[in-house]
N, C-alpha and C positions, 0 to 999 in steps of 0.2 A: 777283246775276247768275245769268242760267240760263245752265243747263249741258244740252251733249245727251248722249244717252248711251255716246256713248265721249269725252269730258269727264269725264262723272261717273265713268266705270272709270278714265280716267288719273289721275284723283282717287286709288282706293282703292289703285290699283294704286303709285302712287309718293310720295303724300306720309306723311310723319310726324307722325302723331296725336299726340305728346307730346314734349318739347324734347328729353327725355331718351331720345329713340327707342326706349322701354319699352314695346315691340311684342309682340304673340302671332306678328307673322312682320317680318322685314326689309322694306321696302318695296323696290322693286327698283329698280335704279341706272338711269340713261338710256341704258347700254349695253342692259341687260337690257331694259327695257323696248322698246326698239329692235326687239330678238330676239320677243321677245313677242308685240308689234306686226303683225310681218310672218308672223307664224307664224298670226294670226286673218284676216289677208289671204287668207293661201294657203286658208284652211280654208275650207268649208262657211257658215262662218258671214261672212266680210267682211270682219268690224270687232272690236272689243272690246268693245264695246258690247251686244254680241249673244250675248255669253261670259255673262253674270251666273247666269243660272239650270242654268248647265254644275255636272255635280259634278265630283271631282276623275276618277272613269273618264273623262269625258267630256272633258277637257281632256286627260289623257294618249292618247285614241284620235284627237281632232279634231285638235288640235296637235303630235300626238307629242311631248308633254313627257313626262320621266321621272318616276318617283312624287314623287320629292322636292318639286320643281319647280311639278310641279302642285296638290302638297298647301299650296305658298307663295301660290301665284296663288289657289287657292279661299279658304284663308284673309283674305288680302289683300281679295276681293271682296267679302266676306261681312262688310265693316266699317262696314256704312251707315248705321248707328244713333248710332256713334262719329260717323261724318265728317260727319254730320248735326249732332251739337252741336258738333264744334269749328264748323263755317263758324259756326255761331248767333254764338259767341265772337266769332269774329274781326270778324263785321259789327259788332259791339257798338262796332268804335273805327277803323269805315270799311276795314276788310282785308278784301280779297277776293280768292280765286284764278283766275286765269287759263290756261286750258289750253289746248296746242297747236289743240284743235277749236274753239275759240273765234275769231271773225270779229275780238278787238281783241286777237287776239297777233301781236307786231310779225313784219311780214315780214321785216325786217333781221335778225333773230336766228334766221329759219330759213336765209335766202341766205349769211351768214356762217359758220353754227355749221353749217349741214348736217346731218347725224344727231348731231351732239353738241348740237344743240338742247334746251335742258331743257322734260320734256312739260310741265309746269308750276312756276309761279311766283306769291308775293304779292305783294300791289302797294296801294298807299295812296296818293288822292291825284288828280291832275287826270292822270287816263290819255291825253289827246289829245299831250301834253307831249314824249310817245314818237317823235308822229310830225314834230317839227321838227329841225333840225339841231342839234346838239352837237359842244361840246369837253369833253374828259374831262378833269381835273389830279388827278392821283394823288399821293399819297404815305401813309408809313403813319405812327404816333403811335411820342410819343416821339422824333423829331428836331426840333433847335430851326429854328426858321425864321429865315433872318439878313432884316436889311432887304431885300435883293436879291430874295430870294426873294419877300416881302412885296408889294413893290413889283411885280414880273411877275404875281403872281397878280392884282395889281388890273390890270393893264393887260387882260391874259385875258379877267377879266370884262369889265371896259367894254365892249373891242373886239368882245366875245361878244354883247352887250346890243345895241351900234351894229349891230351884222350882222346881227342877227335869229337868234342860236345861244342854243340852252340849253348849262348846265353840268352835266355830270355826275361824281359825285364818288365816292368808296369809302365814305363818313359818316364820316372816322373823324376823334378829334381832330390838329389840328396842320392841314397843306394841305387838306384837305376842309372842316374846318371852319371857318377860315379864307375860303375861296372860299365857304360858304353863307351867311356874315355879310357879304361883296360883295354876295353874290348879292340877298341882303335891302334892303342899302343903295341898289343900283341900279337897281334895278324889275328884275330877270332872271328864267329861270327857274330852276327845280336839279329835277336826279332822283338820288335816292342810292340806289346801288346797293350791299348792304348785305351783309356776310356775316355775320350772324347779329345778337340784338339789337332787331331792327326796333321790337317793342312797348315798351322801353325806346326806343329812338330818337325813335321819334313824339311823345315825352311832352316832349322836348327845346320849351324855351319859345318859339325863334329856328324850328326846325322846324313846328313845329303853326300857327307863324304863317302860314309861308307856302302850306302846306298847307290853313289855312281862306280865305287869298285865292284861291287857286287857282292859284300858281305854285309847286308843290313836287310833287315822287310818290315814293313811296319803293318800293322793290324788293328782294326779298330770293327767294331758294331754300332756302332753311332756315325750319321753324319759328317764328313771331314771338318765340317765348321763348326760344326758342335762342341759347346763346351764343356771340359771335365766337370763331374759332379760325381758325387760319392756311389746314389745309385749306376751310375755308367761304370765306375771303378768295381764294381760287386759282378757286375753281367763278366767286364774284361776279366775280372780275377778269376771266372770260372772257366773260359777260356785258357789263359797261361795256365793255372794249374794241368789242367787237362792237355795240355802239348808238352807240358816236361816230366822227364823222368826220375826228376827228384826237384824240391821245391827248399830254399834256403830263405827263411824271414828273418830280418833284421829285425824290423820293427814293426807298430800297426797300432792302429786304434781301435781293434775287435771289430771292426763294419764292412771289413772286404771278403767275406766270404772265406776265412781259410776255416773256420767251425765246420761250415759246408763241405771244405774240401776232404775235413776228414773223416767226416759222417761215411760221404759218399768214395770215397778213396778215388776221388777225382785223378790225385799224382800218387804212387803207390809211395813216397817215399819226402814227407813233408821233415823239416828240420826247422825249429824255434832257437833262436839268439837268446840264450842263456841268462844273460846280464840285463834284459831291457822289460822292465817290470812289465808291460802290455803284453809281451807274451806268454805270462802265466799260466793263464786259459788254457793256453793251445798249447804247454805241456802239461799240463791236469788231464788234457783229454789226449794225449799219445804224441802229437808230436815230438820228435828226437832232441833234445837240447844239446846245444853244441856251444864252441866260445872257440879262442882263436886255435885256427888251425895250419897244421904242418902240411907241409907236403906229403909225408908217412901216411898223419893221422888221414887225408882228404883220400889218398892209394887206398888206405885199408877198407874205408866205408864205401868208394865208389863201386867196390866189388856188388855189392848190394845190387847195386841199378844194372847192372848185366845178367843176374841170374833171374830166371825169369821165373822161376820156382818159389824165391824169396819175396816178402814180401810185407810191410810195416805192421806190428800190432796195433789193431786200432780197439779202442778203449769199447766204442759202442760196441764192437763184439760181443761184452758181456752183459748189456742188459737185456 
């Protein structure tokens, strides 16, 4: 993919060259970046893009950054060599990154996410996949799935398949994995949205399938060799929330961000698994409690997610 060049600076500027983030500088967070951002706006120069051959005076006088600050961002800029052979890497098994300047990053995760928008992200996969509609089924590994559960997941899909929706999932095992072995079975499509892993994930023999037919894309904000960790799982869940148009939790530990999702009505239409004590929470605070479902009942509710007028009570409304 080309990149223009404030692409290629959100590149040096925020991604992690190494799983183990064994950096000569921190890459700067989406906040910072943000700050960054709008600080080469105001300046002389535009864009960041226009920053590259600034030294570090020149960044503290254009920007008014502090020494520190600016001696991070020169650093950080000054990685071209590096970020030149990972991309080489990552094309080697179809990963490529996409950056906010880039014409194929989803509008939905800028109108959603607002400045919490991540300036870039990897992605594996049939990228058009983005732009259909989706149901999200979360849960995370290590909880058993009862039939019940089993059983809704398959209707999800079907009904997902008959609408004309993708599935988006977390990857992980147990309800994602689960729902992308439907997803295989029934001609559908799946995007997994990945907190760490990916390069391991892709290698997944049910994955790679559907990803050389062309109904798979995998996504991730971390490193491909980077390993899942709960914080990675929190960034990923604000992503899936914010690309599907209705959100179904199996299950959860309270730590992946679905409080957040409904603070911020991240997915206008979150749904909580009735039966599985952890998600109490998250119907106390509005999300929809559901248990198994028909094909009628899954018709009757998905009306919901097309009317663009309609749209979840969220509890924080009232305080």
């Amino acid at each position: 993919m080309a990149h223009t060049d404030d692409g290629y600076a959100a590149m040096l500027l925020t991604m992690a060259l190494s799983p183990n983030k064994e950096e000569y500088a921190r890459p700067l967070s989406t906040a910072e970046f943000r700050r960054f951002e709008a600080a080469a706006r105001e300046s002389r120069y535009h864009g960041i893009g226009s920053l590259m051959d600034l030294d570090i005076s020149g960044l503290m006088i254009y920007l008014g950054l502090p020494e520190e600050e600016a001696y991070r961002a020169y650093t950080l800029m000054h990685r071209g060599v590096q970020l030149t052979y990972a991309l080489e890497g990552f094309a080697e098994q179809g990963i490529e990154v996409v950056t906010q300047y880039d014409e194929e990053y989803p509008e939905r995760l800028r109108r959603k996410l607002g400045a919490a928008a991540p300036p870039a992200f990897y992605r594996c996969g049939n990228a058009a996949l983005l732009n259909r509609p989706s149901l999200a089924i979360v849960g995370i590994s290590g909880v058993r799935t009862t039939p019940q559960v089993r059983q809704t997941i398959e209707t999800l899909v079907r009904g997902a398949v008959a609408r004309g929706y993708g599935i988006l999932t977390g990857g992980e095992p147990g309800v994602s994995r689960m729902a992308a072995g439907l997803v295989s079975e029934l001609g559908g499509s799946l995007v997994d949205v990945l907190g760490g892993g990916m390069r391991e994930h892709l290698k997944d023999d049910g994955i790679a399938a559907l990803v050389g037919r062309g109904s798979a894309l995998a996504l991730s904000l971390e490193h491909p060799d980077a390993m899942f960790t709960v914080p990675h799982a929190i960034a990923r869940n604000r992503l899936l929330f914010a690309l599907a148009d209705a959100a179904f939790i199996f299950n959860t530990d309270g730590r992946r961000g679905e409080l957040e999702a409904l603070q911020n009505r991240t997915c206008d239409w979150i749904y909580a698994w009735e039966d599985y004590a952890g998600n109490k929470p998250l119907i106390a605070r509005s999300a929809v409690p559901f248990g198994t479902l028909s094909d009628a009942e899954l018709a009757d509710i998905s009306r919901h997610w097309d009317s663009s007028g309609s749209q979840q009570m969220n509890m924080f409304d009232l305080l």
